[in-house]
FINU-805447 format. One record per residue (C-alpha): residue in one letter; x, y, z. Coordinates in steps of 0.5 Angstrom, whole numbers, plus 2048, in hexadecimal, padded with zeros to 3 digits. Each point is the difference from the previous one (the first is absolute). Last residue first. Layout:
N
+-----+------+-------+-----+
: res : east : north :  up :
+-----+------+-------+-----+
:   a :    X :     Y :   Z :
...
+-----+------+-------+-----+
***
This chain:
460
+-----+------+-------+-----+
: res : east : north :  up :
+-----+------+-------+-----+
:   x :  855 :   814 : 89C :
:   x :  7FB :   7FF : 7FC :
:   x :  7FF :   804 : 7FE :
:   x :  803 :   808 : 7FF :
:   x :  7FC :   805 : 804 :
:   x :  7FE :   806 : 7FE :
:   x :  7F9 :   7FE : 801 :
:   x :  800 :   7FA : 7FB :
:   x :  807 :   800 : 7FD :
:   x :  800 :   7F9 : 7FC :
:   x :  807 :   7FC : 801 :
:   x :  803 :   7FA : 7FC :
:   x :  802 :   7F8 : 802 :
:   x :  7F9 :   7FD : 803 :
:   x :  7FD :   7FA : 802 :
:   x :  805 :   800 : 806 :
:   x :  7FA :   802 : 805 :
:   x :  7F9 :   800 : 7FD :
:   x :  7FE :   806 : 7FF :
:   x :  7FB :   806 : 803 :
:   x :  800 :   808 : 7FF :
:   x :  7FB :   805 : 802 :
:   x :  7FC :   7FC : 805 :
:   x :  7FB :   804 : 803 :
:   x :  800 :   803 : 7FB :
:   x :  7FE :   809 : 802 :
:   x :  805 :   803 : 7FA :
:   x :  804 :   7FB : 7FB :
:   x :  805 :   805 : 7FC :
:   x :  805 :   7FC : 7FB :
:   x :  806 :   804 : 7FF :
:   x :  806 :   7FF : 7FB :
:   x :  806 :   7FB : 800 :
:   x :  7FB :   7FB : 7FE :
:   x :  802 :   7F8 : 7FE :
:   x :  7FE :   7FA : 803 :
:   x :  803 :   7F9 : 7FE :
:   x :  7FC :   7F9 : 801 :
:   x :  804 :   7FA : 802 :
:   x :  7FC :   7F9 : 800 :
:   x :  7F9 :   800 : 802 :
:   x :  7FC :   806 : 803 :
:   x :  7FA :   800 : 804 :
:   x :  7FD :   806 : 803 :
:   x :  803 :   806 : 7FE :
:   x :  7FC :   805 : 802 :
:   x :  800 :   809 : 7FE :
:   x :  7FB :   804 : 804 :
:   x :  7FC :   7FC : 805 :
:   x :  7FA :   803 : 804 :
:   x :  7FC :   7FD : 806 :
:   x :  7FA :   803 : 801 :
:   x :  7FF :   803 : 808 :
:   x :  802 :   808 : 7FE :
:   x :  7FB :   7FF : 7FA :
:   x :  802 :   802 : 7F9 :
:   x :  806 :   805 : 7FF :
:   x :  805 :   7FC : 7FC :
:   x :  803 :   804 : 7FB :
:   x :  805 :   7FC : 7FC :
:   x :  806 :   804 : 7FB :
:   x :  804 :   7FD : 7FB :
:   x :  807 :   803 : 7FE :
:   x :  803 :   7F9 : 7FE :
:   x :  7FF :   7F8 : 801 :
:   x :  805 :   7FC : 7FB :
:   x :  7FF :   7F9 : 801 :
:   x :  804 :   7FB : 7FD :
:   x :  800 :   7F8 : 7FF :
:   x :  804 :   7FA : 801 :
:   x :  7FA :   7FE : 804 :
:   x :  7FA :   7FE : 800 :
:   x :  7FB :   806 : 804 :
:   x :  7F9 :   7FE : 803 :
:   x :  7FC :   804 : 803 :
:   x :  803 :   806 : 7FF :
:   x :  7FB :   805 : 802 :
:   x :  801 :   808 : 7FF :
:   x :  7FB :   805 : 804 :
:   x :  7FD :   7FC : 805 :
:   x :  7F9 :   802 : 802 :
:   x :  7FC :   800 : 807 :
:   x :  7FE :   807 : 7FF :
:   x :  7FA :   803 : 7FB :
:   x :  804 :   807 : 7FE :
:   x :  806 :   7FC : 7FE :
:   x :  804 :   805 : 7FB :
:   x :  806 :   7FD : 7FB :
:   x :  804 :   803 : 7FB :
:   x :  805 :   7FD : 7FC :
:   x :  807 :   803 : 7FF :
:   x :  802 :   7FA : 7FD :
:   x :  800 :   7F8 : 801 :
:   x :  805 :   7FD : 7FB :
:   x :  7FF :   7F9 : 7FF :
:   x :  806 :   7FA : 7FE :
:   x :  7FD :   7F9 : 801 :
:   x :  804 :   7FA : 7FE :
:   x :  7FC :   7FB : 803 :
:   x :  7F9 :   800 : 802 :
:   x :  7FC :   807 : 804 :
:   x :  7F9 :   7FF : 804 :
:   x :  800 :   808 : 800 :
:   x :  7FA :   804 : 803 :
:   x :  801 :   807 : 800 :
:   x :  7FC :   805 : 803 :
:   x :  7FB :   7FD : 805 :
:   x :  7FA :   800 : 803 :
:   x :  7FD :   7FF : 808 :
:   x :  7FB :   805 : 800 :
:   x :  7FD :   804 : 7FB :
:   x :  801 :   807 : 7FE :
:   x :  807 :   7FF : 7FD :
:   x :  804 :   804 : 7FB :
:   x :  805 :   7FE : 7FA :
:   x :  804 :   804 : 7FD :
:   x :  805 :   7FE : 7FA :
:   x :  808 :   803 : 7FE :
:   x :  803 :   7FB : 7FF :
:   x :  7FF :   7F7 : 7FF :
:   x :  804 :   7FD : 7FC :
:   x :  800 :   7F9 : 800 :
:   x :  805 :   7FB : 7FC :
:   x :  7FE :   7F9 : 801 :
:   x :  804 :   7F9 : 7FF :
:   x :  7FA :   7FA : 801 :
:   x :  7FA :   7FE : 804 :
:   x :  7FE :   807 : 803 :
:   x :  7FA :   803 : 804 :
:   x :  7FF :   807 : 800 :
:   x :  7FB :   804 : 803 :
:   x :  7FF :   807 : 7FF :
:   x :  7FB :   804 : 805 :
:   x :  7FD :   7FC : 805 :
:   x :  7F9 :   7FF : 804 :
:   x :  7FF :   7FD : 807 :
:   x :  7FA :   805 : 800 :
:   x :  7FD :   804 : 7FB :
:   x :  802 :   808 : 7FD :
:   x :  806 :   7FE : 7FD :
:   x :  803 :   806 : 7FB :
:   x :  805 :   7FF : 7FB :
:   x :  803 :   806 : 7FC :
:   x :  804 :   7FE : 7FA :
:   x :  808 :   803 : 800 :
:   x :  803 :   7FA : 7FD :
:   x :  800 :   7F9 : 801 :
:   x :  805 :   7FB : 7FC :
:   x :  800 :   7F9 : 7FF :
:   x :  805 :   7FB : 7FC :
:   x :  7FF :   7F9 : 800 :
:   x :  805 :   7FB : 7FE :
:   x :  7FE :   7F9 : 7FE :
:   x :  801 :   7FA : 805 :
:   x :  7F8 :   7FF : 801 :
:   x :  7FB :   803 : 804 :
:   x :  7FE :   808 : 800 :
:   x :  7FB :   803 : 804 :
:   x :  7FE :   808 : 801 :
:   x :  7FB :   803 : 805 :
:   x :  7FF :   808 : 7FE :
:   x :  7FB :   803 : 804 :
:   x :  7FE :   7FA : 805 :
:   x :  7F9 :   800 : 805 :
:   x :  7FE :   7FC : 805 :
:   x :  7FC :   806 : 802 :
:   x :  7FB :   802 : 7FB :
:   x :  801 :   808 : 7FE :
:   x :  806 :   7FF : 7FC :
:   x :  803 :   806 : 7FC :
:   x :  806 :   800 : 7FB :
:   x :  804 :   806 : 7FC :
:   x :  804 :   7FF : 7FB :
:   x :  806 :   804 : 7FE :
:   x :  805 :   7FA : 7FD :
:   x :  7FE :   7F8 : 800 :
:   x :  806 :   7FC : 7FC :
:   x :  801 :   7F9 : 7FF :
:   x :  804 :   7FC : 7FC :
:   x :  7FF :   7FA : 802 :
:   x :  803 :   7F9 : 7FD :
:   x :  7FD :   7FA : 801 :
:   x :  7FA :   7FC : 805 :
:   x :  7FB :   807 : 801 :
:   x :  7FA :   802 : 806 :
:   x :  7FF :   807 : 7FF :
:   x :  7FB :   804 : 804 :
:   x :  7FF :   808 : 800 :
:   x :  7FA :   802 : 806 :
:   x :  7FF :   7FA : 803 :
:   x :  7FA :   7FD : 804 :
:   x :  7FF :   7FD : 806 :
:   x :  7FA :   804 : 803 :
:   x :  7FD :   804 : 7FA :
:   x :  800 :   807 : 7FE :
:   x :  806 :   801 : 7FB :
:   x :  802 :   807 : 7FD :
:   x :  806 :   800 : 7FA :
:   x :  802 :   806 : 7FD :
:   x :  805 :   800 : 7FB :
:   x :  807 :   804 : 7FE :
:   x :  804 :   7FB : 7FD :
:   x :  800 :   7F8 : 801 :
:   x :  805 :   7FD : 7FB :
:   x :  800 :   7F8 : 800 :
:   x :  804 :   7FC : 7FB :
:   x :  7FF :   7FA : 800 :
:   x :  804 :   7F9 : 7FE :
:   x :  7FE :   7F9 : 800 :
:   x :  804 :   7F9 : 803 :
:   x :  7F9 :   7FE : 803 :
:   x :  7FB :   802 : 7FC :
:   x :  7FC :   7F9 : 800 :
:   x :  7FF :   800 : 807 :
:   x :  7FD :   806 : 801 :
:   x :  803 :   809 : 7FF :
:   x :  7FC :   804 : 804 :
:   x :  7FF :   807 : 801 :
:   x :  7F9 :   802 : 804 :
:   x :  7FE :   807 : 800 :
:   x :  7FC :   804 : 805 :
:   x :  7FD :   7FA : 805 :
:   x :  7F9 :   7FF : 801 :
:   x :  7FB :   803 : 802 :
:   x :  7FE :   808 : 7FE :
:   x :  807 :   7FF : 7FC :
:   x :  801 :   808 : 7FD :
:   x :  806 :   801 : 7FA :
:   x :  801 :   806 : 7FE :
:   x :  806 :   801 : 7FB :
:   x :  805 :   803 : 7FF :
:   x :  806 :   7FC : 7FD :
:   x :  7FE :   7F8 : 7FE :
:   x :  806 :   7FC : 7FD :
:   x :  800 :   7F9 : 7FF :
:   x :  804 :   7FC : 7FD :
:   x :  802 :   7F7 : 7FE :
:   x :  805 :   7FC : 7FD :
:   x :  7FE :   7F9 : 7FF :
:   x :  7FD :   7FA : 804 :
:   x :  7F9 :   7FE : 800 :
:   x :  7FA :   802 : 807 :
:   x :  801 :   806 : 800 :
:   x :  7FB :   805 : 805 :
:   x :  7FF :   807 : 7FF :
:   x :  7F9 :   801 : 805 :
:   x :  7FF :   808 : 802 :
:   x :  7FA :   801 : 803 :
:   x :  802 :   7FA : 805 :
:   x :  7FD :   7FA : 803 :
:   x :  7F9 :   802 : 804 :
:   x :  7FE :   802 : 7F9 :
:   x :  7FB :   805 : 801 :
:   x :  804 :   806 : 7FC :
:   x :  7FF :   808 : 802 :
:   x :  804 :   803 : 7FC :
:   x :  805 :   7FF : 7FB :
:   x :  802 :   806 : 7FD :
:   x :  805 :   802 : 7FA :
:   x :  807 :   805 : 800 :
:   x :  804 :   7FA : 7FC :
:   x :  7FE :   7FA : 800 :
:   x :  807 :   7FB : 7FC :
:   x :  7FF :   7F8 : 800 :
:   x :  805 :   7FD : 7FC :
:   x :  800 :   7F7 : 7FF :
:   x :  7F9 :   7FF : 802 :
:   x :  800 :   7FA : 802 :
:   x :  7FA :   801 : 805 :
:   x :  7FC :   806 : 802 :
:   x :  7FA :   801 : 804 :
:   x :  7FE :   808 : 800 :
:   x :  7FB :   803 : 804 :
:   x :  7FF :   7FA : 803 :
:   x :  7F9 :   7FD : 802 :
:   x :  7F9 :   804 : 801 :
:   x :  803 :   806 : 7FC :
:   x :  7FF :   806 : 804 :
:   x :  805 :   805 : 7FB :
:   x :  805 :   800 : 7FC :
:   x :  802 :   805 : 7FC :
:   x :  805 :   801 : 7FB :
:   x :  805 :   806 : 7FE :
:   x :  805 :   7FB : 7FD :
:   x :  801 :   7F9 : 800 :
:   x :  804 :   7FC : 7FB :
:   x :  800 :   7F8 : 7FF :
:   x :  805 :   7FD : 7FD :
:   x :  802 :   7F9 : 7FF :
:   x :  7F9 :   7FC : 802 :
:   x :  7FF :   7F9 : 802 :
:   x :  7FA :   803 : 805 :
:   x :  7FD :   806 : 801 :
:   x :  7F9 :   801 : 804 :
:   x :  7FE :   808 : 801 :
:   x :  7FB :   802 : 804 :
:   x :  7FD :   7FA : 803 :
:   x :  7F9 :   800 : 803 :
:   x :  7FF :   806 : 7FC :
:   x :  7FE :   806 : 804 :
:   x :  804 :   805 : 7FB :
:   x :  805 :   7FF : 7FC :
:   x :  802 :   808 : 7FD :
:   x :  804 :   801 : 7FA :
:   x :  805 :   805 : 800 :
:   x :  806 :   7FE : 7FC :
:   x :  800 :   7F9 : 7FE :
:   x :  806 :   7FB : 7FD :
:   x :  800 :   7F8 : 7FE :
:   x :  805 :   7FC : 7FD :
:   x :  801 :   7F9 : 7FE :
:   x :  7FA :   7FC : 803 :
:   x :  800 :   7F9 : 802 :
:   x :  7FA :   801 : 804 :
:   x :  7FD :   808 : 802 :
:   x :  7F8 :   802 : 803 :
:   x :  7FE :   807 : 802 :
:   x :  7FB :   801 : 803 :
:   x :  7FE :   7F9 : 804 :
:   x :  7FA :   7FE : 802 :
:   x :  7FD :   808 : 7FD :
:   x :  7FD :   805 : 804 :
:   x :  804 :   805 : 7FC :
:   x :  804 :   801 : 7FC :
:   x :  802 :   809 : 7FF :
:   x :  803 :   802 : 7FA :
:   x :  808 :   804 : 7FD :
:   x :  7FE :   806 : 803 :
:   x :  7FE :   7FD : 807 :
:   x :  804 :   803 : 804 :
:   x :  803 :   806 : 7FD :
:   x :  808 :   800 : 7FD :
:   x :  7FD :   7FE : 7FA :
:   x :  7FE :   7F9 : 7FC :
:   x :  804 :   7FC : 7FC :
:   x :  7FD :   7FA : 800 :
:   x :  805 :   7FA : 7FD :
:   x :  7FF :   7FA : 7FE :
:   x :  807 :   7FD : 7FC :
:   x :  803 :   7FA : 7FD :
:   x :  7FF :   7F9 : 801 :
:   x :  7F9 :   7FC : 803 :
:   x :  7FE :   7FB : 804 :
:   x :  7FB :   802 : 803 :
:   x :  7FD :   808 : 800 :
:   x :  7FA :   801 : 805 :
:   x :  7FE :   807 : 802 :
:   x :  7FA :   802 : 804 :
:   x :  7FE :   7F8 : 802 :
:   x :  7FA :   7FD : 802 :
:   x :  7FC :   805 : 7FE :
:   x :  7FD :   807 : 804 :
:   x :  803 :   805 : 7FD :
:   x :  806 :   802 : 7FB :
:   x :  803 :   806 : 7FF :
:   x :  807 :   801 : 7FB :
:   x :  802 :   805 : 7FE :
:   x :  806 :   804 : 7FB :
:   x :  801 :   7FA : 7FD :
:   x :  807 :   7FD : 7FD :
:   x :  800 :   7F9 : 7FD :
:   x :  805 :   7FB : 7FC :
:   x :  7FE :   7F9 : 802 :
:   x :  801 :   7FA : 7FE :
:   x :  7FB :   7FA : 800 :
:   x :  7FE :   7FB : 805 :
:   x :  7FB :   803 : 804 :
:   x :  7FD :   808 : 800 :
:   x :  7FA :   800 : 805 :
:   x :  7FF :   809 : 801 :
:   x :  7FA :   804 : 802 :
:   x :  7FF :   7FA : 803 :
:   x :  7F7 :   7FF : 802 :
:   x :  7FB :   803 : 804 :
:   x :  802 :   808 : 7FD :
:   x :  805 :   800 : 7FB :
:   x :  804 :   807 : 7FE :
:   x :  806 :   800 : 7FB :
:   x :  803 :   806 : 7FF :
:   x :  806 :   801 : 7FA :
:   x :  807 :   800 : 7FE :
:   x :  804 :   7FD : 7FB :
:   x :  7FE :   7F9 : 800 :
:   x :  803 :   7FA : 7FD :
:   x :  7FE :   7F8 : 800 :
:   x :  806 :   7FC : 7FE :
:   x :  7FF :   7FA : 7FD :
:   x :  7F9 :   7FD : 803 :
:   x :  7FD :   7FA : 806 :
:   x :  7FB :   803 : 802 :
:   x :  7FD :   808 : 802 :
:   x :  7FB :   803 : 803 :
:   x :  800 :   807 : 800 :
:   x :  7F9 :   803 : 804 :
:   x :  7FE :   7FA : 803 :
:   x :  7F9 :   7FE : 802 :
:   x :  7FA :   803 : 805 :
:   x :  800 :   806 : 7FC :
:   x :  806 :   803 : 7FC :
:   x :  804 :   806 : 7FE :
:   x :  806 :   800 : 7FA :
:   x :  804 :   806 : 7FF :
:   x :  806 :   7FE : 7FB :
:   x :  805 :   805 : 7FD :
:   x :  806 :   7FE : 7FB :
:   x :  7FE :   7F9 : 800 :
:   x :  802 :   7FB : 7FC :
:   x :  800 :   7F8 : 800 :
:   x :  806 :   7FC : 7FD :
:   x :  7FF :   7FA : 7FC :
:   x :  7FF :   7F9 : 802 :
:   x :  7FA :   802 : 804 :
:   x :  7FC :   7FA : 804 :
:   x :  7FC :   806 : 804 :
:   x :  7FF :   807 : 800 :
:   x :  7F9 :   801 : 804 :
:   x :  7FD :   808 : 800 :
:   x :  7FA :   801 : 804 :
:   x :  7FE :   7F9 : 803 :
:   x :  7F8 :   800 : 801 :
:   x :  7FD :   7FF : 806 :
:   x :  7FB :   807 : 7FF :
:   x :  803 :   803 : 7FA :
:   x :  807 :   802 : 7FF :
:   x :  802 :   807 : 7FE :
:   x :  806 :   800 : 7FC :
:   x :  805 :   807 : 7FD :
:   x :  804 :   7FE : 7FD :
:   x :  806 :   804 : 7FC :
:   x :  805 :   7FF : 7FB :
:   x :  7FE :   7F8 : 7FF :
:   x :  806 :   7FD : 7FD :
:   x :  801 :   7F8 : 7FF :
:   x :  805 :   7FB : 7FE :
:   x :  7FE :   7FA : 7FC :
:   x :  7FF :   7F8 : 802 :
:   x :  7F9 :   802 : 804 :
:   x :  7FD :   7FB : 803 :
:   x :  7FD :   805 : 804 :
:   x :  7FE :   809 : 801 :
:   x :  7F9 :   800 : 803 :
:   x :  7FD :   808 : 800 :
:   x :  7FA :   800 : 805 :
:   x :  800 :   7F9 : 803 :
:   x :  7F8 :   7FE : 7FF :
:   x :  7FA :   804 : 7FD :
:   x :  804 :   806 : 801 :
:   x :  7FE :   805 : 804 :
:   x :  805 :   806 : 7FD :
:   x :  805 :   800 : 7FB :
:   x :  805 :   805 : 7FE :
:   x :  805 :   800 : 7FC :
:   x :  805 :   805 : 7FE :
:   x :  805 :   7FE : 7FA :
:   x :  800 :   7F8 : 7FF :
:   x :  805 :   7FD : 7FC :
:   x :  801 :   7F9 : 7FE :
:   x :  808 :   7FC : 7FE :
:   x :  7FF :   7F9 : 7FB :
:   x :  7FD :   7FA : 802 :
+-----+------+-------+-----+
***
């Protein structure tokens, strides 16, 4: 079949799919469609093309059925459009390459907003920097489904009351920027194998999943980044974000970068930023700010199994804990580390927290720097070295703990509790700890090095 060409269509009400484009050997061009589908009818199906299908704008709307449907077809091509379905997909796509670019995409009330498997290429939604400028999906099982996909980028779409805002598996990259989402029953977004994820100034709020908003799980081997800057995200129930390499990625290799987020929890038990990795790390968390209302709570908690080298740094971010018995940052280690932690400050309304809470393997080297610690709630401890495996060096430098709960708590400022092998303390320059009851504890021939904690260099 040779090539057709179709100017500007419009097409309203059809008596079936409003423009079918099939079993096509040919390519195909429509300059500008404009469909309107009738009462249960697909408004535009492109599907079982050999040859390539051409958009250079297409705006399709529809009604309790799918406004773009597509199966199993060459390259499927639009330059811009919108797309509007109510009671149904806006978009199905499957099997077939895409090379797609919509202004806006808004779905309400069917099974799926947006679902796209098994497809290479590229959908994209290049909305605003406004909320909501690229679409809105709404009341939908899941607003945006995506399964063995190449690439998927959106800018300003909203996911609203979902039971899942967004479902991604198996893809390679997947760009956030501007979205919101916001009451889903379930995740926010629930994540696996996914080889890049970058959210950039977005929102996840108000998520019912008692496991996490966030859910970046992988569970094949590979190498693997995330990369969230300013962003909001508000766990009413569960955990913030929760980062898990299973079984089948062990040996993989993550690159995380946090930068500039807010992260707020509600529950008890619940984690702020979590992260469970067996492989290399690299792991960055810079200028955030943290609150937990639940007691029991953790801002930063990061576990790593396996030999392979992990490298953590935490700069500059705010951690507030205002429930009971809860902790700033904890670390626990099953292999070499190398940790920073500078330039933080950490505040405690509730009684019986923690600052840090190390659990160290082997071959750890960490810094703790210039940090800042204020215990309102008392009874706290501001640096907890569970468990410490020597050979390793601890550099403690220019920190300031104020305790100032009540007179009858007992207050701790910087605890070694169990050491094996020889651990090697460095830091010339002052560490001030006000008000500890216990400012200073190590075990007795631990440790080779000093600290300066209150002028005073230990042990001695």
């Amino acid at each position: 079949e040779g090539a057709v060409t179709l100017d500007s269509t419009k097409i309203t009400d059809a008596a079936g799919t409003g423009l079918l484009i099939a079993d096509r050997e040919g390519n195909t061009l429509v300059n500008h469609g404009d469909i309107i589908g009738a009462d249960g009818q697909l408004g535009v199906d492109v599907s079982n093309n050999d040859g390539e299908t051409w958009f250079n704008e297409l705006d399709a709307t529809s009604e309790n059925a799918t406004a773009v449907f597509s199966r199993d077809s060459g390259r499927f091509s639009v330059l811009t459009g919108d797309i509007n379905a109510v009671g149904g997909a806006a978009v199905d796509l499957e099997g077939t390459e895409l090379n797609m670019n919509f202004n806006k995409v808004s779905a309400s009330g069917g099974a799926y907003g947006i679902r796209i498997v098994d497809a290479d290429g590229v959908f994209a939604i290049t909305g605003a920097t406004a909320f909501a400028s690229g679409g809105v999906i709404q009341d939908a099982g899941t607003g945006v489904y995506l399964k063995n996909v190449d690439m998927f980028g959106v800018v300003g779409l909203d996911l609203d009351d979902n039971n899942v805002g967004l479902e991604a598996d198996n893809v390679e990259r997947l760009a956030l920027t501007n979205i919101r989402v916001t009451d889903s029953t379930s995740h926010a977004l629930d994540l696996l194998n996914v080889d890049q994820f970058h959210s950039i100034n977005s929102q996840y709020l108000n998520s019912g999943s008692l496991d996490a908003a966030i859910v970046y799980e992988v569970s094949e081997a590979g190498t693997r980044v995330i990369s969230m800057n300013s962003n909001t995200i508000n766990a009413t129930v569960g955990d913030g974000i929760r980062i898990e390499g299973l079984a089948g990625a062990a040996g993989s290799s993550l690159n995380f970068s946090f930068q500039g987020n807010a992260v707020k929890t509600h529950a008890n038990f619940a984690n702020a930023v979590s992260l469970d990795w067996n492989g290399i790390l690299l792991a960055n968390a810079i200028t955030n700010g943290v609150q937990t209302l639940g007691s029991d709570s953790v801002g930063f908690d990061f576990t790593t199994t396996g030999t392979s080298l992990v490298q953590i740094g935490l700069g500059s971010n705010v951690i507030q804990l205002d429930g009971t018995q809860s902790t700033a940052v904890l670390m626990n280690t099953g292999g070499p580390a190398e940790i920073v932690i500078g330039g933080n400050q950490m505040t405690f309304n509730g009684i019986g927290s923690t600052g840090l809470d190390f659990t160290l393997a082997e071959s750890a080297d960490v810094s703790i720097l210039s940090n800042t610690l204020v215990d309102v709630g008392g009874g706290g401890t501001g640096m907890l070295f569970r468990s410490l495996d020597g050979p390793s060096t601890i550099e403690i430098e220019q920190n300031a703990l104020d305790f100032r709960g009540a007179g009858a708590l007992v207050d701790r400022g910087i605890i070694f509790q169990t050491i094996t092998d020889t651990v090697t303390l460095k830091g010339t320059k002052l560490n001030s700890i006000l008000n500890a009851t216990t400012p200073f504890f190590v075990p007795a021939g631990t440790t080779t090095g000093k600290i300066n904690i209150n002028g005073t260099n230990l042990p001695q």
